[in-house]
N, C-alpha and C positions, 0 to 999 in steps of 0.2 A: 923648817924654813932657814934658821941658821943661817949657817953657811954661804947660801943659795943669795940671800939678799945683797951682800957684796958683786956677785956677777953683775955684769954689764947690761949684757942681751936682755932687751926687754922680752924677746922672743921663748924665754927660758920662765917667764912667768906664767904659770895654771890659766889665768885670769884675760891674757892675749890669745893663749890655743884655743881660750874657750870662742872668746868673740870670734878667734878668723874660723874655727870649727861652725861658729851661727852664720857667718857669712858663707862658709862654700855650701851649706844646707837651703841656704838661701836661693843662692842660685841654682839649684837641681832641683828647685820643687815646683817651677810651672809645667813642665812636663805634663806631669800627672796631674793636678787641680786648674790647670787654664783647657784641658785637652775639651773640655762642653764647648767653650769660643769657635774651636780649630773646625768641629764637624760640621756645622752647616757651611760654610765658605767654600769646603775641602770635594762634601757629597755634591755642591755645586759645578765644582770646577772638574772634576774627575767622572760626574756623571758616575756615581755609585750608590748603594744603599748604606743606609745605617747599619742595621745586623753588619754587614760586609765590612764596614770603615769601623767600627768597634774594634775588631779583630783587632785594629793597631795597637791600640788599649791593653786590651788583655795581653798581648806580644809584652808590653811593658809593663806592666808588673810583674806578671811570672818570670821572668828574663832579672826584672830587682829580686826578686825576693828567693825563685828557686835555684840561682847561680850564687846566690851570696857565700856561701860555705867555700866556693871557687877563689870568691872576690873576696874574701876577708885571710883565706888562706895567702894568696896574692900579697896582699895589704902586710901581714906578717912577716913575709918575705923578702919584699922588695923593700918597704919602708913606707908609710902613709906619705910624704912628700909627694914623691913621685908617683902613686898612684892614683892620690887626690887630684892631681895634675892631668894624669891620662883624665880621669873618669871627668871632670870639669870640663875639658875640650871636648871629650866624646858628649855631651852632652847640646853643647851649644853646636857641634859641628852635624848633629842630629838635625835641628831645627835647620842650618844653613842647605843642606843635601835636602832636606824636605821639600824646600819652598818650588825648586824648579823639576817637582814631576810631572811625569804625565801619567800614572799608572800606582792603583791601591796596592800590589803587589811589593811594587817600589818603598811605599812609603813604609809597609811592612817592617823593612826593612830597615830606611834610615830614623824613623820617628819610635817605628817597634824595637830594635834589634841593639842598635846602637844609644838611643836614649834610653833604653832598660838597663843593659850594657855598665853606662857611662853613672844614672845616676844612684846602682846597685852600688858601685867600687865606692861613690863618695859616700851614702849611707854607712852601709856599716864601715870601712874605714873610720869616717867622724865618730860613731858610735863607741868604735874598739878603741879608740885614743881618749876620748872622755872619761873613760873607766877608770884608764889608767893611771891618767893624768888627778885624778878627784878623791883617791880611795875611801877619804872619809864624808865625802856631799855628792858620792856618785848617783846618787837618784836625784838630785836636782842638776845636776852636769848635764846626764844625758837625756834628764827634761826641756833642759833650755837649748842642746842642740835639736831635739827633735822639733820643737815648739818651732825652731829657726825653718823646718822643711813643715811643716804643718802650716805657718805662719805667713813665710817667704811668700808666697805668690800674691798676697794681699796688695804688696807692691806694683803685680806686674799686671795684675786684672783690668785694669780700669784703661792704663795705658794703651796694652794689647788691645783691648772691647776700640778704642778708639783709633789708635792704628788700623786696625782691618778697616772700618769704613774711609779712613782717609787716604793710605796708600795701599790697600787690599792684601791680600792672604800671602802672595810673594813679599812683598817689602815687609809685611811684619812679623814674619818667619827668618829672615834674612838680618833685620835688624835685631832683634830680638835675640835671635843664635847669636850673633856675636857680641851681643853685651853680658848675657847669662855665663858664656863661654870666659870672656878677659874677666871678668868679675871673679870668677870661681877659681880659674887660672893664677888669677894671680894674689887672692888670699892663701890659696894651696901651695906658696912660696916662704911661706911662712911658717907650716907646721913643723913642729919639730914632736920625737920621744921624747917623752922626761927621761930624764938622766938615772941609771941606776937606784942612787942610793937618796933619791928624790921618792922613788915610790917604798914609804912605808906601809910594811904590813899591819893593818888594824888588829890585830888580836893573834893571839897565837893559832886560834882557830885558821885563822886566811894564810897565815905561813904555812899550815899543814897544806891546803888545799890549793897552793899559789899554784900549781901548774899544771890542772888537771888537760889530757889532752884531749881534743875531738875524740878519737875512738874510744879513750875510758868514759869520757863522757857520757857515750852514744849508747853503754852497757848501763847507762843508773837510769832505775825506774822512777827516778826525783827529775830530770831530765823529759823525760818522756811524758811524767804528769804535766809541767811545765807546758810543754810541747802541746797537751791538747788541750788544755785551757787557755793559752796566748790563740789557738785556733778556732775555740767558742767565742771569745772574743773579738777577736778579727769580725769572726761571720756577720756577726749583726750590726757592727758599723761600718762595714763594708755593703751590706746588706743596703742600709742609708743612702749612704753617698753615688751607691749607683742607682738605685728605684726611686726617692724622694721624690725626681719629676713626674714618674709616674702614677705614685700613691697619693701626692698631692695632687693631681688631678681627679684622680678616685674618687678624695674626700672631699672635693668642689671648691678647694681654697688656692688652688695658681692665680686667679685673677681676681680676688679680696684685696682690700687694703688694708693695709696695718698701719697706724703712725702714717696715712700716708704714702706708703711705699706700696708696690706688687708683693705680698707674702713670700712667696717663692725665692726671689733673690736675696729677699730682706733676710729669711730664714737662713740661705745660703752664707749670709756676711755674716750673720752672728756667730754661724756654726764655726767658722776658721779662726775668730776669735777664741772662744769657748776650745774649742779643739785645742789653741796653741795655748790656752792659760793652765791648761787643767797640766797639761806633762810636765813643766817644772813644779808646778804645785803641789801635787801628788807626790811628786820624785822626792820633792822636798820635807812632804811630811811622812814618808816612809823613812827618811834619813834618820827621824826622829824615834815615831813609833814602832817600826818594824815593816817590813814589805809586806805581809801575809797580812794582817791586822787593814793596812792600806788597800790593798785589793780587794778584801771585805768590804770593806766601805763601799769604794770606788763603785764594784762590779752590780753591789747591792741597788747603789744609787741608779746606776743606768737602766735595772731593769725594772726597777719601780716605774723611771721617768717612759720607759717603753709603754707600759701598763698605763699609765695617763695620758699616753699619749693616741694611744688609739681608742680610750675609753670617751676620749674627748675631741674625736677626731676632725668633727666638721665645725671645730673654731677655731677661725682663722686666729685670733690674738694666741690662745693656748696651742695652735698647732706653731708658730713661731716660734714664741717665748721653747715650749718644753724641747724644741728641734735644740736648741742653746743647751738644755739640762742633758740631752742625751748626749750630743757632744762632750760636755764636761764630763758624763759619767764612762765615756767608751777611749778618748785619747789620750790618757796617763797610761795606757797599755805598753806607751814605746819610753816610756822610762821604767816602769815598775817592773819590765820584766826583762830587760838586759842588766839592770841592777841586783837583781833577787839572781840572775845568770853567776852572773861575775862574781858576785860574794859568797856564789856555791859554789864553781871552778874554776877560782882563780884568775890572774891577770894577764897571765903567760900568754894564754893561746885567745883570750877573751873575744880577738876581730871575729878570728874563725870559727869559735865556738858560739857567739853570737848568729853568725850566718847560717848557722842552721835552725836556731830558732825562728831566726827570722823566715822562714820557708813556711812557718803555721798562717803568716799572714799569705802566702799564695793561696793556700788551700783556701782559707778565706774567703777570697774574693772570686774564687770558684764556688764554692759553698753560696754565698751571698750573690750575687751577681745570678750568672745565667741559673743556677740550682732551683733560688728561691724566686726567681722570674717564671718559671716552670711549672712550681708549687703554686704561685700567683693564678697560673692558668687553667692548671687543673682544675684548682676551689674556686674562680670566678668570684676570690674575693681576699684582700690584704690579710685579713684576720686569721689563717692558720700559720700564715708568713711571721707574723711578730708573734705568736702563739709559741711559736718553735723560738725566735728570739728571743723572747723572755727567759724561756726556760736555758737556755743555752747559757744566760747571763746568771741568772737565780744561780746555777748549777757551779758558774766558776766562780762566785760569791760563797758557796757553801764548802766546793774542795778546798780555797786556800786557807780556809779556817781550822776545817775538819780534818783535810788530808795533808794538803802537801806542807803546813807547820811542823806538824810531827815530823815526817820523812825526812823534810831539810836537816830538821835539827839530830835529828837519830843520823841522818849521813854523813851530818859535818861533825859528830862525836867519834864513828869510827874512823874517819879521817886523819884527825886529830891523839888517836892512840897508838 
């Protein structure tokens, strides 16, 4: 630090990139968690089906997540300013192009194409600069930005829900775009690289390994285990977040009260909480104990809570409350494993080499989504669906213990010789 605290620029503090880094994540994350609002107004006005208007959906995620190696390569190159900037506008100019179609084809397009697009670059970008800017609290860094896109729409929920009934699916598409958009815009005026000799290397270990690139990367079997455990993980709280409305209705508690409230939403506000608490918390205590020791926990806890949670299916109070413990146990995945990333290859290429893990979470939401919708149908019953989740969770609880501790540490030894 030194040195450093003489400088002027507040802009040149960790502790500013971090906040404007929660703010532009902030702004890119209705997208994807307001998108349940957008389809009934949208299947009304365009005269479409569900199945049909989903498509948009799927368009955006795979579009964030299997482009990202593109967009982090991008981000490396150009400089996170400037593409936090594109991806920010593309985002909000997503929603502005939406509001005046006439046609799901269209929407494909500007809601699919260009807000996958728009909020892929800000993602990992934010992500790649956290690393680098943190090297010693990087698991709670790129905790508290993801928490910022896990979190962010909490803001924009209640608003939007109320907007659509008072000036309908145009104006709050319209409005809406261009506040997400100047918001995101213009924190992304703000990023900056940390300065050379601002990023110290932790250990002589991470100096050996400071610049591992995408292709050598893409050759380590530490890498690839990575790869399908971040993608076990994915599946089953992807798995959630798309069926919940539907298995909560299975289990006969959508229109129960809890405290009062409908289950189902109430379930839903807890979840985004719990979601955004657990990824700095996690990140934070991996900082401490180790990332692999962390993901034991973590991964353990979620599948336990999966296991009570269909053991104890038709209560409504325990099918809320435990929707809260799965959350906490499945969303520390987007700290703990671009952290455990970067402290195996380095910081150099981190955007881009990030972006390719981030692709497990595509698979993911194929896997979880239409797969286990599938599975749902064939067995004429939830229970082989979490049967496979469990195991899938049990399973990445026992490799980061069993396997990929050793391999880390045996890879980052010969690294370092």
């Amino acid at each position: 630090m030194g040195s450093h605290s003489a400088s002027k620029s507040p802009l040149k503090s960790k502790w500013v990139q971090l906040a404007l880094g929660v703010i532009c994540m902030m702004a890119i994350s209705s997208p994807q968690y307001v998108w349940a609002l957008f389809t009934k107004p949208i299947m009304a006005q365009l005269g479409v089906s569900l199945p049909e208007l989903q498509i948009t959906f799927s368009i955006l995620i795979v579009l964030q997540t299997f482009f990202s190696p593109f967009q982090g390569y991008l981000v490396d190159k150009f400089g996170p300013r400037l593409l936090l900037s594109i991806g920010t506008a593309l985002t909000g100019l997503s929603w502005i192009l939406s509001a005046s179609l006439t046609s799901v084809s269209s929407l494909y397009i500007t809601y699919g194409v260009l807000g996958g697009l728009g909020t892929g670059i800000v993602y990992v970008g934010v992500v790649g600069l956290m690393v680098r800017w943190f090297p010693q609290n990087r698991g709670f860094a790129v905790g508290m930005v993801a928490a910022g896109y896990g979190v962010g729409a909490l803001l924009t929920t209640f608003p939007i829900a109320n907007s659509l009934i008072n000036s309908g699916l145009q104006g709050t598409l319209t409005f809406f775009g261009y506040a997400i958009g100047a918001v995101g815009l213009l924190a992304a005026q703000g990023i900056r690289v940390p300065h050379a000799d601002r990023v110290q290397t932790v250990s002589q270990l991470e100096a050996a390994t400071s610049g591992v690139t995408p292709q050598a990367m893409l050759k380590t079997p530490v890498f690839w285990l990575m790869f399908l455990m971040m993608s076990m993980m994915s599946t089953s709280g992807l798995m959630v977040i798309s069926q919940m409305g539907a298995f909560a209705k299975d289990f006969g508690v959508t229109s129960a009260l809890v405290f009062g409230m409908a289950a189902l939403p109430l379930a839903l506000s807890i979840d985004r909480v719990t979601n955004g608490l657990t990824r700095p918390l996690f990140g934070w205590v991996s900082d401490r104990i180790g990332r692999e020791y962390t993901m034991t926990i973590a991964f353990g806890l979620e599948a336990i809570a999966m296991f009570v949670w269909i053991a104890t299916r038709s209560d409504p109070v325990l099918f809320v409350l435990l929707s809260g413990v799965v959350f906490f146990g499945w969303g520390e995945i987007f700290s703990l494993f671009p952290s455990t990333l970067t402290d195996t290859f380095g910081q150099k290429h981190a955007t881009t080499n990030y972006g390719f893990l981030y692709i497990a979470q595509g698979i993911g939401s194929i896997v979880g989504g239409p797969i286990a919708a599938l599975i749902h149908g064939a067995a004429g019953s939830w229970i082989p669906v979490f049967g496979i989740m469990i195991a899938l969770d049990a399973s990445a609880a026992l490799l980061a213990f069993f396997v990929l501790r050793p391999m880390r540490a045996k890879y980052m030894m010969r690294q370092a010789v």
